[in-house]
C-alpha positions in Angstrom: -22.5 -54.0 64.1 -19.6 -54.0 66.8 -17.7 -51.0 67.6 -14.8 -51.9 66.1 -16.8 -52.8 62.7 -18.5 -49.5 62.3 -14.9 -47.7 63.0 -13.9 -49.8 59.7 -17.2 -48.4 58.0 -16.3 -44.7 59.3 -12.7 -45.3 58.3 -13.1 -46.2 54.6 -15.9 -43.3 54.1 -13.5 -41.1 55.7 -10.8 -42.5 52.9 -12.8 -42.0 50.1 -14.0 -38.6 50.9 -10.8 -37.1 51.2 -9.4 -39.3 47.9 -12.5 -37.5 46.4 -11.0 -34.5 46.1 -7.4 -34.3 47.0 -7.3 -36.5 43.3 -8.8 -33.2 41.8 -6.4 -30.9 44.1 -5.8 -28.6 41.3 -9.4 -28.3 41.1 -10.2 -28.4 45.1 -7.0 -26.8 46.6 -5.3 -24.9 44.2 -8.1 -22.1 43.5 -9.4 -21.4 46.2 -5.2 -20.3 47.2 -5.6 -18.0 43.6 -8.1 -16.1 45.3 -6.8 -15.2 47.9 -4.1 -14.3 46.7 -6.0 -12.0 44.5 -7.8 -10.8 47.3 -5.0 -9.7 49.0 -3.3 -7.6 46.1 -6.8 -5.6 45.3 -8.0 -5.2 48.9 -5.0 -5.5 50.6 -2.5 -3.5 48.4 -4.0 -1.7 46.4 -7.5 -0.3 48.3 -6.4 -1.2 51.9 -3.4 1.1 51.3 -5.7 4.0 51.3 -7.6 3.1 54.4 -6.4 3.9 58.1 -5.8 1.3 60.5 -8.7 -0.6 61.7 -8.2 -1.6 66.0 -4.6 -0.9 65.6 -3.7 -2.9 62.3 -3.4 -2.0 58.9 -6.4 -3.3 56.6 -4.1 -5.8 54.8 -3.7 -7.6 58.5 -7.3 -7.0 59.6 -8.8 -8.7 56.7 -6.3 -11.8 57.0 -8.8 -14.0 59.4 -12.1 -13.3 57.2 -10.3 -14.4 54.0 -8.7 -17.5 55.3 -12.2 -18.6 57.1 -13.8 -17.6 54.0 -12.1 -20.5 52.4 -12.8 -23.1 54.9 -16.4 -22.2 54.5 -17.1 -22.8 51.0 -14.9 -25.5 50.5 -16.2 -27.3 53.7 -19.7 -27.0 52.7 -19.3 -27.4 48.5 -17.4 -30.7 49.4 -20.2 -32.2 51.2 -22.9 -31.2 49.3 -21.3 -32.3 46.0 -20.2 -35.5 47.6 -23.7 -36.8 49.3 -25.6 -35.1 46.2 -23.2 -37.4 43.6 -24.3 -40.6 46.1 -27.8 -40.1 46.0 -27.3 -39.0 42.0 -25.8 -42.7 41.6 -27.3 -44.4 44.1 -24.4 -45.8 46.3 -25.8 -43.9 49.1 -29.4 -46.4 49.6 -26.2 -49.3 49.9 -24.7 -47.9 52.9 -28.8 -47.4 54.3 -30.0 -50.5 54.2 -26.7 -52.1 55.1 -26.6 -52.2 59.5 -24.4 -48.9 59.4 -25.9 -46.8 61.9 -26.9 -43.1 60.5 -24.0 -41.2 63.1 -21.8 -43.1 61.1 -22.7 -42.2 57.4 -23.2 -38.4 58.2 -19.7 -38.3 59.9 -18.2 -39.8 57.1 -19.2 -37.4 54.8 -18.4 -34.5 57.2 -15.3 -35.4 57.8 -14.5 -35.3 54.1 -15.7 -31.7 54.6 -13.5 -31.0 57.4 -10.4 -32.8 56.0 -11.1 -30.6 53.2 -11.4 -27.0 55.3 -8.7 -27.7 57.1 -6.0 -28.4 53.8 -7.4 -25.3 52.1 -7.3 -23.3 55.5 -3.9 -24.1 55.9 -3.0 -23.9 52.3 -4.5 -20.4 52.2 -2.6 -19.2 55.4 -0.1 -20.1 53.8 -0.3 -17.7 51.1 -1.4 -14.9 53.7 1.9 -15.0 55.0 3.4 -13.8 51.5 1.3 -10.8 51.9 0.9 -10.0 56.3 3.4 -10.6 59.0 0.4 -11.3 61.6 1.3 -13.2 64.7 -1.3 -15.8 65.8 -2.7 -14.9 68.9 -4.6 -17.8 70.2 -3.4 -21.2 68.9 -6.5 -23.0 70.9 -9.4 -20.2 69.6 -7.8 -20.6 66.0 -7.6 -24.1 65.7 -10.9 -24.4 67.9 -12.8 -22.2 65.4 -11.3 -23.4 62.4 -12.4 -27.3 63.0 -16.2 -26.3 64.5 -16.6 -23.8 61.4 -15.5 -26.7 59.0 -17.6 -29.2 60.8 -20.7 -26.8 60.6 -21.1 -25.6 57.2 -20.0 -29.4 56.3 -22.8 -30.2 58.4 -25.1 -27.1 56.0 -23.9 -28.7 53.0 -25.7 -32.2 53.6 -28.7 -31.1 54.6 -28.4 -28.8 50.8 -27.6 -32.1 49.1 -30.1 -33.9 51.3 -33.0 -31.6 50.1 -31.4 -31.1 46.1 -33.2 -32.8 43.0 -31.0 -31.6 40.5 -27.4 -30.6 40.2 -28.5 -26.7 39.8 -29.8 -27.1 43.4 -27.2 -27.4 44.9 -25.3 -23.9 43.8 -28.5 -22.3 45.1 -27.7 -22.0 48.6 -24.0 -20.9 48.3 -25.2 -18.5 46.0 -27.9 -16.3 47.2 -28.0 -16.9 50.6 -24.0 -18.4 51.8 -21.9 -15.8 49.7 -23.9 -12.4 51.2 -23.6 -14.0 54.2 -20.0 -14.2 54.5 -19.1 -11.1 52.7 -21.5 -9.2 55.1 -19.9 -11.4 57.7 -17.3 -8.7 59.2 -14.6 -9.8 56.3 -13.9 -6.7 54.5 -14.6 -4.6 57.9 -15.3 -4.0 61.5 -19.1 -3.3 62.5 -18.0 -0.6 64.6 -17.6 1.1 61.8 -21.6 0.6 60.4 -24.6 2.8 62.2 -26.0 1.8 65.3 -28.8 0.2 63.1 -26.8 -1.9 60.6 -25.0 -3.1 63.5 -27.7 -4.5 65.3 -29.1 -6.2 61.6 -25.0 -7.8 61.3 -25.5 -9.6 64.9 -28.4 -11.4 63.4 -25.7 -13.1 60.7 -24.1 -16.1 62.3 -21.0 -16.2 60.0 -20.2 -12.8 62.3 -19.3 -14.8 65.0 -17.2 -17.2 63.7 -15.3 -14.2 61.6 -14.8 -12.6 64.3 -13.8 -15.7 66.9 -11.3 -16.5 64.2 -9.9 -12.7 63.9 -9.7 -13.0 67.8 -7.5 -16.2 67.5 -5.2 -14.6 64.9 -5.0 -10.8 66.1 -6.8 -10.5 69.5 -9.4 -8.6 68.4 -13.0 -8.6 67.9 -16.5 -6.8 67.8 -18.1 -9.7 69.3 -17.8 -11.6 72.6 -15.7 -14.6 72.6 -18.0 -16.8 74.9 -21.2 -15.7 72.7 -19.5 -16.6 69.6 -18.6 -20.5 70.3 -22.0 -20.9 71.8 -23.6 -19.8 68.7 -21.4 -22.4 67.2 -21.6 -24.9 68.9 -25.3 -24.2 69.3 -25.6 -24.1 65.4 -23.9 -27.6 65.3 -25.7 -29.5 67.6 -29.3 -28.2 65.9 -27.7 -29.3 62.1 -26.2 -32.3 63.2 -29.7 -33.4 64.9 -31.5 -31.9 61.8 -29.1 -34.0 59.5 -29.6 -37.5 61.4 -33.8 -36.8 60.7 -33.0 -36.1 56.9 -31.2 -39.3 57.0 -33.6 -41.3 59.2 -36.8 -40.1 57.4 -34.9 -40.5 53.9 -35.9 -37.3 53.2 -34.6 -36.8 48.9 -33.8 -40.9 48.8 -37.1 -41.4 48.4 -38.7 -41.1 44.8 
């Protein structure tokens, strides 16, 4: 295929992924915006009124970057895993394999329905945080920079769940026992600095640490963890998924019966 070919393939994966769900947006959109909301008026109001100041802002303001990343996590990774799950489910996936669409191609279709998808709740969800915190964002470049990688990694985690799934109860396996302790031990709720010298060392071993706390430096300026540190793990974290993802899709690793 010519460039300009596989750019129309990309293009009309890229369509239909984000048609995919901003169809369902009351399903895709509006919920995760509920629970934040939520979020905000029990931990913000009501508990985080009866907690001091955590690096100079109150708690409501502190927790602001966790919750929103939060959001672009599991929406960015349940949208591709349901996506590439339903194709292989129905079979329209083997179509795009044997046609000459190179494998780059197919996999960033489907992430970018995963990051199309962060980013709208992300922004939707920041949205609501300014009902409840009159933060000031910080960094535009770290924010937006962290926001985009995060989407595009856990996008990147939730094809290589769909990739491995036999059955629709696989793929809530992942997001539930190992992504949602994860990202609520992730720094959301709370600074490490605030843990013993032993819990903090076990938190640096959790990825989604770094990304909290590169987005909390974006928003607010502050963070327990080195900025430089946090995008390599990133980035790092991309590049070794994105790899990993092209050999699942190569080897036709869950396409084949």
């Amino acid at each position: 295929m010519t460039f300009s070919q596989q750019m129309v393939a990309l293009k009309t994966i890229m369509v239909k992924e984000y048609l995919r769900f901003i169809r369902i947006w009351i399903q895709t959109i509006l919920p995760p915006a509920i629970s934040v909301g939520l979020y905000f008026i029990i931990f913000g109001q009501l508990i985080g009124s009866q907690i001091n100041d955590i690096d100079g802002f109150s708690y409501m303001d502190y927790i602001v970057p966790g919750l929103i990343l939060m959001s672009v996590i599991t929406n960015a990774y349940s949208n591709v895993v349901s996506s590439f799950f339903s194709a292989k489910f129905h079979h329209s996936v083997e179509e795009m394999l044997v046609s000459p669409l190179p494998n780059y191609i197919i996999l960033m279709g489907f992430v970018s329905g995963g990051l199309a998808r962060g980013i709208i709740v992300g922004i939707t969800v920041t949205l609501v945080a300014t009902f409840f915190s009159d933060f000031q964002i910080h960094s535009y470049s770290v924010t937006i920079a962290v926001f985009i990688l995060t989407s595009i990694l856990f996008s990147l985690a939730g094809f290589i769940n769909a990739a491995y799934a036999r059955s629709f109860d696989d793929i809530t396996i992942i997001p539930t026992f190992v992504l949602t302790p994860l990202t609520y031990l992730g720094g959301i709720f709370y600074s490490i600095k605030m843990l013993p010298e032993f819990w903090q060392n076990v938190s640096l071993v959790n990825p989604i640490l770094y990304m909290i706390n590169a987005f909390r430096y974006g928003l607010l300026g502050v963070s327990d963890i080195n900025l430089s540190a946090a995008f390599i793990i990133i980035i790092a974290f991309i590049a070794v998924l994105y790899y990993f993802c092209l050999r699942l899709l190569r080897l036709g690793v869950g396409l084949k019966p």
